[in-house]
N, C-alpha and C positions, 0 to 999 in steps of 0.2 A: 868409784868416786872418792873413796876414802874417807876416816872417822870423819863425820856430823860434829858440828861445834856448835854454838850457840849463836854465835853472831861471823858474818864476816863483814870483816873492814876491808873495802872494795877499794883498791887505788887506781883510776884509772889515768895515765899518763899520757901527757904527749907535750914534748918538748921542755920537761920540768925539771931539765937536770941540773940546774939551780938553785929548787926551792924544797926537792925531791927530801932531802936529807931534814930539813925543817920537818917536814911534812911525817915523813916516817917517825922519828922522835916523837912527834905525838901521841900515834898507834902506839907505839910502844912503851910509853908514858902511863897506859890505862892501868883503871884499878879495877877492871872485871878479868873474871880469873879465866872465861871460857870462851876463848876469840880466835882467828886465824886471819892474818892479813894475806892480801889476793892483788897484787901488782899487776898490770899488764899496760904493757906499754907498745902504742899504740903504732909501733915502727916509725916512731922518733927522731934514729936516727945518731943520737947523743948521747950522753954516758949516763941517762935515766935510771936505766936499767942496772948497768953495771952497781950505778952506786946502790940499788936496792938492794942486791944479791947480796952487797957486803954487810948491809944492816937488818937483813931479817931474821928471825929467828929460826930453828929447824922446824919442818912441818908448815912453815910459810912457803906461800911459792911468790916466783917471779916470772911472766910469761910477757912476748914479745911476739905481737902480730906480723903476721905474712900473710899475706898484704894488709895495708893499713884498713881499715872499717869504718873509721870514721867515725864521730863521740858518740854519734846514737849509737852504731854498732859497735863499740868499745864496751858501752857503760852496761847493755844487753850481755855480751860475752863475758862481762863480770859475774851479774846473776845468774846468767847460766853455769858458769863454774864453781861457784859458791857454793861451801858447805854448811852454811850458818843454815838455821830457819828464819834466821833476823840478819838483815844486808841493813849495813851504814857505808857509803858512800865517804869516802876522803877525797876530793881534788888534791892535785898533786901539789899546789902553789897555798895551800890553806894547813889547819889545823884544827885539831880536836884538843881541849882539856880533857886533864883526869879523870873525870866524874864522870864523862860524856858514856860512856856504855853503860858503865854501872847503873847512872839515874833512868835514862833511856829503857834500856831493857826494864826497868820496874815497870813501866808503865802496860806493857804487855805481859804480865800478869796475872791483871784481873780479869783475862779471860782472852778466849781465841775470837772476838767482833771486834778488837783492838787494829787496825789496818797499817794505823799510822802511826809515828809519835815524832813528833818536832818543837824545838826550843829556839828562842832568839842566836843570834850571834851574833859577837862582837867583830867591827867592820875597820881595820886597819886601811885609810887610803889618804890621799892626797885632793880627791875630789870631792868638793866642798857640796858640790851637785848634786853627787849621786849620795853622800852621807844625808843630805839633806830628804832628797825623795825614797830612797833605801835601806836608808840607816837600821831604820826599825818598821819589820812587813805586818806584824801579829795585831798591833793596832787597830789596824784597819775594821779586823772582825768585830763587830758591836760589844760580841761577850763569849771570851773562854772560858771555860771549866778546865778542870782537870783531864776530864773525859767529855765528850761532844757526839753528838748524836752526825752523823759525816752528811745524812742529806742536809741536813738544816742547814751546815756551815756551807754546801756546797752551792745551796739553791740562795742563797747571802750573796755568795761568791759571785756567782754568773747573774746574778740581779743587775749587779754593777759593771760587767760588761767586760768581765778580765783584761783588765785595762794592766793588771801588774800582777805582781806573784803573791801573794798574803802569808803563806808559808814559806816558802825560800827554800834555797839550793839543798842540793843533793846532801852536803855537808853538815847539815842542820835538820836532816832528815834521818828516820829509822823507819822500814817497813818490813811488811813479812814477804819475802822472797817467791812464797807459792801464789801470792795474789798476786805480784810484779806480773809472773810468767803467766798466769792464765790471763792478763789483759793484753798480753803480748809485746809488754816493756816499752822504753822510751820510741818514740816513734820516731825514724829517720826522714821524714818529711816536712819537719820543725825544725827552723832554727834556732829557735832564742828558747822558747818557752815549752821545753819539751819534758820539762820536771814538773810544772804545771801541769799539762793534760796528763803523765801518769800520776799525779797527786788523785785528781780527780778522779779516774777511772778504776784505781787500784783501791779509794775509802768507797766508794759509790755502796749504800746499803748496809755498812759497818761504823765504826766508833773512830774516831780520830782522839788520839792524848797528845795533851798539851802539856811542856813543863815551861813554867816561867824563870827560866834563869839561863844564862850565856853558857853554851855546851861547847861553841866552836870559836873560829878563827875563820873571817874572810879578808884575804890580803886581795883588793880592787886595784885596779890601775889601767892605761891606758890601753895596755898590751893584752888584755883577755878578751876571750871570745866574746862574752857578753856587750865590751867594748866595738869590737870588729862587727859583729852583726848589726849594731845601732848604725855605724857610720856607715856600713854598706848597704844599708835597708835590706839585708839578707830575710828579715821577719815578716815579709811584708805581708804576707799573706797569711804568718800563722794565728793571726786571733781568730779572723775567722772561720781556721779550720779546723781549731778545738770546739768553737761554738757550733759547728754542723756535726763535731763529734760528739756534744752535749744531745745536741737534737736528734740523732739519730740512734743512741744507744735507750734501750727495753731499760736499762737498768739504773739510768739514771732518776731522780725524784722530779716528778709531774711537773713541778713549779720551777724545776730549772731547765727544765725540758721546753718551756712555756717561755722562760725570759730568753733563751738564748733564741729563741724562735722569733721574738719581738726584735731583738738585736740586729738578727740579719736580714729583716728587713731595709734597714737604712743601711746597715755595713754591707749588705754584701755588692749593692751598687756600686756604691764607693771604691770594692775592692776593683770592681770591674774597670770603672773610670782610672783606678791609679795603675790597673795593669799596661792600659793604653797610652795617657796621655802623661803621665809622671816619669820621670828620667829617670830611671836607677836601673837600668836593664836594658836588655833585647825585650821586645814589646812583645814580638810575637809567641814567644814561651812562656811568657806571662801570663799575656792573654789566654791562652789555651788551657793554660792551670788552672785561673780562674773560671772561665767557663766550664769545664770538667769537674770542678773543688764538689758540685751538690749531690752530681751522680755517682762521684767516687767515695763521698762518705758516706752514703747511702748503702752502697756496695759493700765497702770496709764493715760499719754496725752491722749489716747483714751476715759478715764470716764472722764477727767475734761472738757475736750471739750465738751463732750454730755454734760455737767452740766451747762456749762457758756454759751452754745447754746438753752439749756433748759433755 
């Protein structure tokens, strides 16, 4: 696998050969001394790659999927290859400041129940919209600390119906790599909110740190997936199938386990009614997903429990 570093900065690419070079510059900007940046791009297609190979350092790699994977399976095949114990996440179109590793990694310090650590970031866009409902996610929470106790903030969370992200992207996030892989990483069956349910899954019974000051760079605009999945209702069904993933996981805490269970109550109707009669699809695939979403996350809690018990 080769020498263990301390963190790796995950780049996962796909069609970024534009902002690619921005992006790198960043990484490379840090002021911690023990990193390895981890490119893969995601068969793109463009000169992503190329232009990475020319700016990374020795002992960095740069790797190019055959056949394409697709973001869940991309941003997975990062942490898999990684040699950090600490994976930070860079989208290929955003940025890190300097301080971004250096501050971050303090935070897992004091001690191995540290799961998570995330900071605000600053929001480069043109949509007055999305700066306005997105701008700033950490708000939300009643009350940070430093350090946070992860059921309390999580059973907070699913009280309110994960209606949005509270922590935020990949880019504004740091975790420990071995708890990514024992919950079994971003989940390809999520469109939009797949940073979400492993936020969740991966602090479930651990410590979440918080630092309050801007660590990154999010450039929004019309052209991102986050963008894409909104206008295609590609999401339509992930709320509620992080919430039956709340509900069905041993390891989540009693009272989030309880709200998301009052939640699909009314929501899971709903999902049912919008698989049929709402337009944003073939009905019948819909349909079937939804009718299927209760027994298969049932199923799904059932192998990861045997996994994380194994």
């Amino acid at each position: 696998m080769g020498e263990s570093v301390a963190v790796t900065i995950c780049v996962p690419l796909y069609k970024h050969a534009d902002t690619v070079e921005r992006c790198l510059r960043s990484a490379l900007a840090q002021d911690h001394d023990d990193y390895e940046i981890l490119v893969i791009d995601d068969a793109s297609g463009d000169d992503g790659a190329a232009i990475a190979r020319e700016m990374v350092r020795a002992g960095d790699r740069v790797v190019v999927n055959d056949p394409r994977l697709g973001m869940a399976g991309n941003h997975n095949r990062c942490i898999e290859m990684a040699r950090g114990e600490l994976i930070q996440f860079l989208h290929g179109d955003d940025e890190l400041l300097p301080e971004a590793l250096s501050t971050l990694t303090e935070a897992f310090a004091e001690g191995d129940d540290v799961a998570l650590a995330f900071a605000p970031r600053h929001v480069v866009t043109e949509d007055e919209d999305f700066l306005s409902g997105c701008g700033t996610l950490h708000h939300r929470f009643r009350e940070l600390n430093a350090c946070n106790d992860a059921d309390h903030l999580i059973s907070e969370y699913v009280f309110t119906g994960l209606f949005s992200n509270w922590i935020g992207e990949p880019t504004c996030v740091m975790f420990r790599r071995d708890a990514a892989l024992r919950v079994g990483g971003f989940r390809a069956d999520l469109a939009q909110i797949v940073d979400l349910d492993l936020w969740l899954q991966l602090s479930a019974g651990h410590q979440i740190a918080f630092l309050n000051r801007e660590l990154s760079v999010r450039h929004h605009g019309d052209a991102t997936l986050s963008e894409l999945n909104r206008r295609e209702r590609r999401d339509w069904i992930d709320q509620p199938r992080v919430l039956f993933g709340v509900l069905g996981s041993p390891f989540m805490p009693a009272r989030a386990r309880l709200y998301a269970g009052l939640w699909l109550v009314n929501m899971y109707p709903r999902t049912m009614f919008d698989a049929v009669f709402v337009r944003h699809g073939s009905r019948v695939p819909r349909f079937r997903d939804a009718a299927a979403l209760p027994a298969r996350e049932i199923a799904r809690s059932r192998r990861l429990r045997g996994q994380l018990v194994g």
